[in-house]
Structures are given as C-alpha cells and as structure tokens.
C-alpha positions as CSV (number, residue, x, y, z in Angstrom):
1,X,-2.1,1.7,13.6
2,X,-4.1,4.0,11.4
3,X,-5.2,7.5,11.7
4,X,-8.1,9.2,9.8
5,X,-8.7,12.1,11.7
6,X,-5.7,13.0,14.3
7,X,-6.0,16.1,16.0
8,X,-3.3,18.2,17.6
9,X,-3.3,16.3,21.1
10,X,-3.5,13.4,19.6
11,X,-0.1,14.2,17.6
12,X,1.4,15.6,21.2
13,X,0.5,12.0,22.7
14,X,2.1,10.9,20.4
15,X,5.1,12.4,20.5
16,X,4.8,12.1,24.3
17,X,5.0,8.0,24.1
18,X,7.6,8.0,21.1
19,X,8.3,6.0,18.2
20,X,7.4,2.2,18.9
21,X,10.5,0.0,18.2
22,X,8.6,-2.1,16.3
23,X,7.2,0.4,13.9
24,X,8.2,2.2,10.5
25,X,6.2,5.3,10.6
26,X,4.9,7.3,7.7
27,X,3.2,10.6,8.1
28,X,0.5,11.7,6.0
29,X,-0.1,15.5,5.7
30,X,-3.3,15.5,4.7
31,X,-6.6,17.6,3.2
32,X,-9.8,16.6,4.5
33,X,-11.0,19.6,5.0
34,X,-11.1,23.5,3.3
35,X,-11.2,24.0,-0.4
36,X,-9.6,21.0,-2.0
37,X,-10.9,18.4,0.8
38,X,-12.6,16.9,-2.2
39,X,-9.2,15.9,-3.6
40,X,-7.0,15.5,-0.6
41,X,-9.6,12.8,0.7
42,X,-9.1,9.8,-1.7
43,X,-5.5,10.6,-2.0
44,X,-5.1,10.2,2.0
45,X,-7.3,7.2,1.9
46,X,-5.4,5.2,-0.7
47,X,-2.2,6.4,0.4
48,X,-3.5,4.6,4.4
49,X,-5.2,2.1,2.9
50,X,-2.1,0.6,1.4
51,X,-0.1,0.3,4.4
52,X,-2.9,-1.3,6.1
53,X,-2.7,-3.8,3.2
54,X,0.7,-4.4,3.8
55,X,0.6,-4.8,7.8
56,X,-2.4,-6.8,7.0
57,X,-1.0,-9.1,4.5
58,X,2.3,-8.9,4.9
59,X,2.8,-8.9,8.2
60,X,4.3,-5.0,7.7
61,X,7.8,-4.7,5.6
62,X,10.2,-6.9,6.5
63,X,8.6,-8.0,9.7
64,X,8.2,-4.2,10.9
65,X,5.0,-2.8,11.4
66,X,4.0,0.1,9.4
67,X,1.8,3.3,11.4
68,X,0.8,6.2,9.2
69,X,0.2,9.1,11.3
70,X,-1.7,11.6,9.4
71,X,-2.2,15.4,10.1
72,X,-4.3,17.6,9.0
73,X,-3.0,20.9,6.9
74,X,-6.3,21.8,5.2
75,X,-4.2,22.5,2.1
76,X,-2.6,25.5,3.9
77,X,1.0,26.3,3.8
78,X,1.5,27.2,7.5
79,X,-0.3,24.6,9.0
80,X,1.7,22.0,6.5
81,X,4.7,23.5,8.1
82,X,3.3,22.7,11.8
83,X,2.3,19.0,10.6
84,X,6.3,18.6,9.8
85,X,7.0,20.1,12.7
86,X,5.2,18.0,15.0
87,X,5.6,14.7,13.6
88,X,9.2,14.7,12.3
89,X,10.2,13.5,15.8
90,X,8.6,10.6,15.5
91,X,10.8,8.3,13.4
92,X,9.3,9.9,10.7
93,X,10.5,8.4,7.2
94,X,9.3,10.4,4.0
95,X,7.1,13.1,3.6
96,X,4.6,13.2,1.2
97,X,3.1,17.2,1.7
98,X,0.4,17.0,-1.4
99,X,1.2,20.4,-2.0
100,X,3.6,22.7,-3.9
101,X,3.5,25.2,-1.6
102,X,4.3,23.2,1.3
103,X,7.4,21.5,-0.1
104,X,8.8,25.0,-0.6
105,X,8.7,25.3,2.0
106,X,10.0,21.8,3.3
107,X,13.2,21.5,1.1
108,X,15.5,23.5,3.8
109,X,13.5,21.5,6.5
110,X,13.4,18.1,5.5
111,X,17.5,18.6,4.4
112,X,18.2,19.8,7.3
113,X,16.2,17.1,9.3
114,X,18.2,14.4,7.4
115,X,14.4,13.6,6.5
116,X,13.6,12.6,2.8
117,X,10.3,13.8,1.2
118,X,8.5,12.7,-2.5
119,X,6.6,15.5,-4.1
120,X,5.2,12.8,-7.2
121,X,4.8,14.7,-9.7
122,X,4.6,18.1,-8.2
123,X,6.3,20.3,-6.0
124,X,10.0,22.2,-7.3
125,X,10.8,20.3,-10.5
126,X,14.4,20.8,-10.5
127,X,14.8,18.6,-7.4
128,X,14.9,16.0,-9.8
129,X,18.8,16.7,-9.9
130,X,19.7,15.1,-6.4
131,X,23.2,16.3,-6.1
132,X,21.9,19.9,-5.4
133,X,18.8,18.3,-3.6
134,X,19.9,15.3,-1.5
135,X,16.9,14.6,0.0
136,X,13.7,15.4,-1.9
137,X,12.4,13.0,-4.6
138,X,9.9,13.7,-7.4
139,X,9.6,10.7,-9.6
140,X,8.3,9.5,-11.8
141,X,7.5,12.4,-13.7
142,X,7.3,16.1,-12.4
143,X,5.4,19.3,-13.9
144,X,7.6,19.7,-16.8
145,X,8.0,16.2,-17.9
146,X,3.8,16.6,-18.0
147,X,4.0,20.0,-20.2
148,X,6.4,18.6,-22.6
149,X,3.9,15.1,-22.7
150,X,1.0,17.9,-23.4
151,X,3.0,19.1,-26.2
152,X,3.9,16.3,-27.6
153,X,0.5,14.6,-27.2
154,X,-0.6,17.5,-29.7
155,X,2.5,17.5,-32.3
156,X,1.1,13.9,-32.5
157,X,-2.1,14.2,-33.4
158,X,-1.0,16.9,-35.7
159,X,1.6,14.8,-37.8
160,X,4.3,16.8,-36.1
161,X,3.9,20.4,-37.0
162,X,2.3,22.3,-34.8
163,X,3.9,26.0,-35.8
164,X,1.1,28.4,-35.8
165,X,-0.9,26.5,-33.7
166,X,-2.6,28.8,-30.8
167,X,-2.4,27.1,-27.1
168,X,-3.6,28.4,-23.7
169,X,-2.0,27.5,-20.6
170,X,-5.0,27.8,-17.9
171,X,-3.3,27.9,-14.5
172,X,-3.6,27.9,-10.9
173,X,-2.3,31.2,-9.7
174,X,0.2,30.1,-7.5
175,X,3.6,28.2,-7.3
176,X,1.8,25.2,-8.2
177,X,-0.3,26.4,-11.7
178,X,3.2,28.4,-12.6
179,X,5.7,25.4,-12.3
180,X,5.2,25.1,-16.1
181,X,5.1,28.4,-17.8
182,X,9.1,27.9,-17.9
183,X,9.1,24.9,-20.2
184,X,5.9,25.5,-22.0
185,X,7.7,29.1,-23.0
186,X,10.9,26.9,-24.4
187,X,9.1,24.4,-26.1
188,X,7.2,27.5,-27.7
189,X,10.2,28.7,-29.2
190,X,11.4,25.0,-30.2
191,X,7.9,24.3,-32.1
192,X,6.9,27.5,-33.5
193,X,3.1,27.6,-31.2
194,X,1.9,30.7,-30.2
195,X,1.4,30.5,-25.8
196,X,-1.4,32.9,-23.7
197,X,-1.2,32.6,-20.5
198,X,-4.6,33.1,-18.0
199,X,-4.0,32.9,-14.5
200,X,-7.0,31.7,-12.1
201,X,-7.4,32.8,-8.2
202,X,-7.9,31.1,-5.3
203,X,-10.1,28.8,-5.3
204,X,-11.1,29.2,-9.1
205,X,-15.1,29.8,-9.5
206,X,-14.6,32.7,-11.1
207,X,-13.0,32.2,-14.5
208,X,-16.2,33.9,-16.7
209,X,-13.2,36.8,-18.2
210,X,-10.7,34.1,-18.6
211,X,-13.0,32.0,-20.8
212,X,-14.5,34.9,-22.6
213,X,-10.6,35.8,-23.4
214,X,-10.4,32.0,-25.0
215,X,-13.8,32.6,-26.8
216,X,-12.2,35.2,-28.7
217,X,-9.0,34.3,-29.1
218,X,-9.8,30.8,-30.5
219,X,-6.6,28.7,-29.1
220,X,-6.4,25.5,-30.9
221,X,-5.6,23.6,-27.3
222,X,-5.8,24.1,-24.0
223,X,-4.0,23.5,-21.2
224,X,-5.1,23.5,-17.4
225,X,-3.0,23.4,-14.7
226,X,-5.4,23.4,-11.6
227,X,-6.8,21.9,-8.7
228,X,-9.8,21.4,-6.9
229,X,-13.3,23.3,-7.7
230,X,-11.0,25.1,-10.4
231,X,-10.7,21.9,-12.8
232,X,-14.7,21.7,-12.6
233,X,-15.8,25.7,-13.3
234,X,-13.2,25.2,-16.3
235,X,-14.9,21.8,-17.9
236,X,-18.2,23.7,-17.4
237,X,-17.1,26.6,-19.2
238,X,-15.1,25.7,-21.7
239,X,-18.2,23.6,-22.6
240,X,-20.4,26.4,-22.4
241,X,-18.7,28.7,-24.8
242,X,-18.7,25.1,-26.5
243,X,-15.1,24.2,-26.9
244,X,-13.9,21.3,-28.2
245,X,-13.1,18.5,-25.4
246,X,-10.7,17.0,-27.4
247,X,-8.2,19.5,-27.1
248,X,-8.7,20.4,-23.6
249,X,-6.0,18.9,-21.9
250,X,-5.0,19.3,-18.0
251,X,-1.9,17.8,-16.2
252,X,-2.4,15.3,-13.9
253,X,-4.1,17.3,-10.9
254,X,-6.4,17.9,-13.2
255,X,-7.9,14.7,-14.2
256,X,-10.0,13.0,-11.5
257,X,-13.9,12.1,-11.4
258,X,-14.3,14.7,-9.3
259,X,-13.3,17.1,-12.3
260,X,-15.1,16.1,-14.8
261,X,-18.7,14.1,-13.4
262,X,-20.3,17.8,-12.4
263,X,-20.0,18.8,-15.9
264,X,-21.9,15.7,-17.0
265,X,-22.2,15.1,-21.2
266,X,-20.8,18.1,-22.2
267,X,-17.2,17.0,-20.0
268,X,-16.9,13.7,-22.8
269,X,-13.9,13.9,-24.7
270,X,-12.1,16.0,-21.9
271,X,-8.4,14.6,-21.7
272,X,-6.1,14.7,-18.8
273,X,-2.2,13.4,-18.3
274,X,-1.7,10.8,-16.0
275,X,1.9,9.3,-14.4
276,X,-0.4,6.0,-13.0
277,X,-2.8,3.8,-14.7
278,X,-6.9,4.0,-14.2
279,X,-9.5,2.4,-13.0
280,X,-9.1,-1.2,-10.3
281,X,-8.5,-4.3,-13.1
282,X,-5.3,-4.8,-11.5
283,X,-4.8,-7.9,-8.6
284,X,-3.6,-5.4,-5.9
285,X,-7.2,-4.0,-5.6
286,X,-8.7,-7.6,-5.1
287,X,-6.8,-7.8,-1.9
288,X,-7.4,-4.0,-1.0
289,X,-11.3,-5.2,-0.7
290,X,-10.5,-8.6,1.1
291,X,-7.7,-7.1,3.7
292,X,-9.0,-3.7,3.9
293,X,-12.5,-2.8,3.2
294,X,-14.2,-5.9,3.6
295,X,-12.4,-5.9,7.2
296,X,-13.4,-3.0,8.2
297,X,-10.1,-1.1,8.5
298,X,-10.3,1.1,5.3
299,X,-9.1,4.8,5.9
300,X,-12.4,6.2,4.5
301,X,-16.0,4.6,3.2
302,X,-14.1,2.5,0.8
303,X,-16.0,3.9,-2.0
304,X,-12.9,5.4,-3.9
305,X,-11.3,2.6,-4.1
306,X,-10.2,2.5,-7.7
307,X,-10.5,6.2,-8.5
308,X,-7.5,8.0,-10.0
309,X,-7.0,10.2,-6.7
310,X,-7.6,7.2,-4.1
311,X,-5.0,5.2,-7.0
312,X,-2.5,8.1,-6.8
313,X,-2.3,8.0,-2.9
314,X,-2.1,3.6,-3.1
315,X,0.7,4.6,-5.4
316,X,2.8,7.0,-4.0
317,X,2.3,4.2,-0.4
318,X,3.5,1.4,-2.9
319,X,6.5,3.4,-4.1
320,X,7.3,4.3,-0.4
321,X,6.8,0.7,0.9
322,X,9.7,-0.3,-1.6
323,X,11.6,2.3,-0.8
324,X,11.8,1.1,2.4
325,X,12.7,-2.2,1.5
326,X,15.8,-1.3,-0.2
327,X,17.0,0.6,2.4
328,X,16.5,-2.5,4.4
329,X,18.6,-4.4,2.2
330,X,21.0,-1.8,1.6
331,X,22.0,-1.4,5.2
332,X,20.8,-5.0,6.5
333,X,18.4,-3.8,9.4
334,X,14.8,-3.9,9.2
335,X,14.4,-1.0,11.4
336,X,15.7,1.6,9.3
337,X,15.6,5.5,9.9
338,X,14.8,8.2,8.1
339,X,18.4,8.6,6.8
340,X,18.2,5.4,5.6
341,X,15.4,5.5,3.9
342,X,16.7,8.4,2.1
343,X,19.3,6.0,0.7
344,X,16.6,3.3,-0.5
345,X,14.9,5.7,-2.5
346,X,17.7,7.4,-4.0
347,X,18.4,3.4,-5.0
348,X,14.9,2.3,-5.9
349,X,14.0,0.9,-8.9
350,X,10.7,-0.3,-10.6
351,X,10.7,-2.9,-13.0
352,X,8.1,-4.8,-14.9
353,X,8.7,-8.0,-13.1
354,X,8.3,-6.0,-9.1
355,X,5.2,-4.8,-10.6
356,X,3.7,-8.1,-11.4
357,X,4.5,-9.5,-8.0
358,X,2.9,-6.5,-6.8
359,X,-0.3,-7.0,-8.0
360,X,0.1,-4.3,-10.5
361,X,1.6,-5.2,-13.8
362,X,1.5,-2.2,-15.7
363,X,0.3,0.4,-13.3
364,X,3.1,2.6,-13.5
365,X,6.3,3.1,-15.6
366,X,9.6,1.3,-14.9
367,X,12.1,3.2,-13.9
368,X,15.1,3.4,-11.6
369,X,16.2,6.6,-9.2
370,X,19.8,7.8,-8.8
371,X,21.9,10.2,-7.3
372,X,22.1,12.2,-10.3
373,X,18.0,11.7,-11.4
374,X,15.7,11.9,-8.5
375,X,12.8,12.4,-11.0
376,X,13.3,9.1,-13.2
377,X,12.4,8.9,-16.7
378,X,9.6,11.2,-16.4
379,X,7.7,9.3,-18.2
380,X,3.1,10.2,-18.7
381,X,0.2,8.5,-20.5
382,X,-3.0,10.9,-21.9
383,X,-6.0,9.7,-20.5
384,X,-9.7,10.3,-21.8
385,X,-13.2,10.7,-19.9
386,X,-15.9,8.9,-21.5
387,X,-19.3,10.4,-20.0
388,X,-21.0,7.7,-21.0
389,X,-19.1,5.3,-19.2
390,X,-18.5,7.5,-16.7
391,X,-14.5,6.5,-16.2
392,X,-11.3,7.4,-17.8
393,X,-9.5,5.5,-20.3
394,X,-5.3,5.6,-20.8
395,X,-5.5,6.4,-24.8
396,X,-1.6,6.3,-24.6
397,X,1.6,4.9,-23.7
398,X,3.9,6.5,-21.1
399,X,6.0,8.0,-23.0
400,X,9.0,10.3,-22.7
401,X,9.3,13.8,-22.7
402,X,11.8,16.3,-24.4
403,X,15.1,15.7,-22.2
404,X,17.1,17.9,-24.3
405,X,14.7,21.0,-22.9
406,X,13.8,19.7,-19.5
407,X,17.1,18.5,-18.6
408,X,18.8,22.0,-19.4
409,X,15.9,23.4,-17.4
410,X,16.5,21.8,-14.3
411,X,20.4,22.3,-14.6
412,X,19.7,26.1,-15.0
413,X,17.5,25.6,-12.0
414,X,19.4,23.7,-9.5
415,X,22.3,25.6,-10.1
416,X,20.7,28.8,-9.2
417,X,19.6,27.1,-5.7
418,X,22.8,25.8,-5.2
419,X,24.5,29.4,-5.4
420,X,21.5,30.9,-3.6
421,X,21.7,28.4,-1.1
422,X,25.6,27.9,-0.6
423,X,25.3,24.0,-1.5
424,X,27.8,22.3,-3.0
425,X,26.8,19.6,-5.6
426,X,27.9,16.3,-5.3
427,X,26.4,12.9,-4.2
428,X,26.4,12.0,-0.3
C-alpha cells in the first residue's frame, strides 16, 4: 500500500487499525510542499516507487509485503518531529527524515525508540562511529567525506598543489550548509588554500552581496553547500558576474536538474558531487516503467524517473530493502522489527556482484557497514552538467576521501556527544 499525500487522519487511522502482520512498513517523511517541495518531490517518489517495485515484482521482501507510509513535514523541523511521532507506532523500520535539521533532532528519539534511521549523506556526520550512535546510519558517504572529495577533486586538476589557491565555501545558513566548515578548515591547514566563508539565509534568493564579495575577491573555486531555490539564484549569479563553471562545485544537494536547467547555457560546465550514479541506463529502471509507471502505481507523474533526486530516493529504498533482508537472515524471520532491522544494516554490505543482480551494476559504491563504521567508505564521484545535453555526466570515479582528517574528526565528535550525552561506547 502506497501513500502520496497522507494527511493527519489518515496517519491516526492508521495507527487506529495497527501494523498489518503481513507488512514491513517504511515511513517516508516527506516535502511536497513549502520551499524545497521542488526537491523533496522526486526524492519521495523514487524512494515509493521502489517499494512498489519490489511488492510488485517481488512479491515484497522475503514474502512480506512492503507499505510506505509517508507524512508530510514541509521541510520543517517541528512538524518532522510530529511525522516520527505519529508513525513510529506503526512497526515502523528506518527513518529516512531528508533533513539535517530533523535528524537532530531524531538521534535521542529514534535511540530511544530502539528505531534506526539513515541520514545518506547528510544529517550529523559523526554518527558514522556507531558505538557512540547505535542506531543512526549515514552511508555511504556523509558531508565531510563530500568536502574532502571537493578538495581533492581540485588538488587533481592542479597536479597536487593547491597552496595559495583562494576557495569559497557558499553555504546554507543552517546546520545543514555548516556541517562542513569543520573539515574544509582542517584540510585548509593540511593544503595551504586560503577558505572565506558566505553564509546564505533562508530560502536563499538573496545572495546579490555574497556574489559581489566573490567578484572581488576572485576565489579560484567555489564551493556551495545548499538546497533548494538557493542552488539556482547561485548558478545564476555566479554566471552573471561570469565565473567560471568549471570551478563551481556544490556537494551533492546541490546538483540536481532542478539546479541547474533555470540557469540555462550559462549553468554548462557547473560541477556537482554525487554518492549515486546519473541518468536511467541501468536495468532496474526498465522494470520501474514496466511494474510501476506503465501500471499505473507510480508515487508521482512518472516523469522523474531517472533524475538524480527521483535516483537518490530509488537508492536510499534499495539500500533499505537490503537492509531488511539481512536482518531477515540474520535473525531467521521474515517479519522482522525495527530492532532488527537495526541489526541488518549495521551488517549490510554492497558488493559488485548484489548490484548486478539488482539491476544496477555500478550505481553506487561497494561497501560494507559495521559497528565501528556506520558511514562506509565514504566514498563520491564529480559529476558535470552539459547544457547542451541537458543531463549530467559522472566525470570521475568514486573515490576516497582523506581518512586521516575525517576519521579524527568524527572521533573528536562522537566523543564530545558521548560525554555530553552520558553514553558509553561500545557495540550492542
């Protein structure tokens, strides 16, 4: 059973009835509306869409039914909160809030709740050590795994040496756009590059001084951090003061269609991280049109099928689906709980060949998840828009990040939430 738009009696029904026996459920806190509705739609509807695929075509996972239950949150903290809230008691498995904010404010919650939740590739990075945070995932990569891929991207293309070198870190000013001032401050130091920082409000049309700043001081790179109408008023102003494309370059959040396709020509060259690969060449999207869309139970239109965000949300529902099957074979029921599930993903791995059986050979990274690495190898590729073409383009690898900065980061991190927190480290 699939939800697109469920509204708050709908959830209280819900609750009212219970969990069905015969069904794994998997909440979606969604956007579809208020600022970043643009973003939060194709993410929801790839994230649904995949779990209809699987009950579909599968017959559900391992003979259970899946039902996503999906709430809206508008992208606001509070209401993300009252999503948990109201859906947690139904069987709920993993949470996937979509927001940095949110999971803030979910760690206690979800810990608590003996509830696990996957923040891929955002949300607090140093939950990738999982004996301080037992139940919050973020692999494959997290926000400073993509700063030190940024940085690295440029030492390449600059044989190496990049002391001297000028870089801007554009951010979201919020949790979210400050998550990587941290490592981007250490890597500073490390490489010798001089860092400016120019924070952008809520929701982010107004960046004329910040761009005027750039103008002047003449960074050799920048990097964005944003999210929503932000990521397009920055492509359109960094090409009106006529900056180069090449060495714009904006994590992850920051690198759909709906970034770049407003800015038209001038947005060509425009580079953006990515933890997934582009575009729909991969078997798994041949059987999304022939289960889903062409039978009429796609979440949305099923015109973004194929898009980075719609791909991100198919993604983080593929990662989830096998997830669940460990925990299946870990504890040897098909009907697992939330606690359980907690145990497949700390467990999970994804290898080359469980790819190719997927359907998607190559979509993501391998990687395997531990008690000691909830973040795995935290591993990115640089993609490139080509206006032309009007897609992106994975010009790299995924490759590492630097480890010997990150990994004493998060340490540092955890360490101080553990003492704030009175948790004792260790693995459950």
């Amino acid at each position: 059973m699939k939800f697109t738009k469920l509204t708050a009696i709908a959830v209280a029904a819900s609750m009212l009835a219970g969990p069905t026996m015969a069904e794994l459920v998997f909440p979606s806190l969604s956007y579809r509306t208020g600022p970043y509705g643009a973003n939060g739609i194709p993410f929801a509807d790839g994230y649904s869409d995949y779990f209809t695929l699987v009950n579909e075509r599968d017959g559900g996972i391992g003979g259970e039914m899946t039902k996503v239950v999906e709430c809206e949150t508008a992208y606001n903290t509070e209401k993300g909160v009252e999503c948990y809230e109201s859906t947690k008691g139904m069987g709920s498995l993993v949470y996937q809030p979509l927001s940095t904010g949110m999971t803030y404010q979910l760690i206690p919650k979800v810990t608590a709740d003996d509830i696990p939740m996957h923040t891929m590739g955002y949300g607090r990075t140093s939950a990738a050590n999982g004996k301080v945070f037992s139940h919050v995932f973020n692999y494959p990569a997290n926000y400073w795994n993509g700063a030190s891929v940024a940085v690295n991207h440029v030492l390449d293309v600059n044989g190496g040496d990049i002391a001297g070198k000028k870089i801007a870190l554009v951010y979201h000013n919020s949790a979210y756009g400050k998550e990587p001032i941290r490592t981007l401050e250490e890597l500073a130091k490390k490489h010798n590059f001089e860092l400016s920082l120019l924070a952008v409000d809520h929701p982010g049309q107004e960046q004329k001084s910040q761009w005027l700043q750039i103008r002047r001081e003449k960074p050799d790179y920048v990097f964005m951090w944003g999210w929503g109408v932000m990521n397009q008023v920055a492509i359109q102003e960094a090409a009106n003061i006529r900056f180069n494309m090449e060495n714009f370059i904006g994590i992850w959040w920051s690198g759909s269609e709906n970034d770049v396709i407003p800015a038209g020509d001038a947005a060509n060259g425009y580079k953006a991280l990515n933890m997934h690969a582009v575009g729909n060449d991969f078997p798994v999207f041949d059987d999304i049109q022939k289960y889903v869309v062409d039978a009429g139970k796609a979440a949305g239109a099923g015109d973004q099928v194929g898009t980075v965000l719609y791909n991100r949300g198919m993604y983080a529902a593929m990662l989830a689906v096998e997830a669940a099957k460990t925990a299946q074979g870990i504890h040897g029921t098909a009907n697992i709980t939330p606690a359980m599930m907690r145990d497949g993903m700390e467990a999970l791995e994804m290898t080359a060949d469980k790819m190719a059986g997927l359907g998607m050979a190559g979509f993501g990274p391998e990687f395997a998840v531990s008690c000691e690495n909830h973040g795995g190898p935290g591993l990115s590729s640089v993609t490139q828009w080509d206006a032309t073409a009007k897609s992106w383009s994975q010009i790299s690898d995924f490759s590492p990040s630097d480890n010997d900065v990150i990994g004493k980061l998060i340490m540092e991190d955890s360490a101080a939430y553990a003492a704030e927190n009175n948790i004792e480290e260790g693995c459950k």
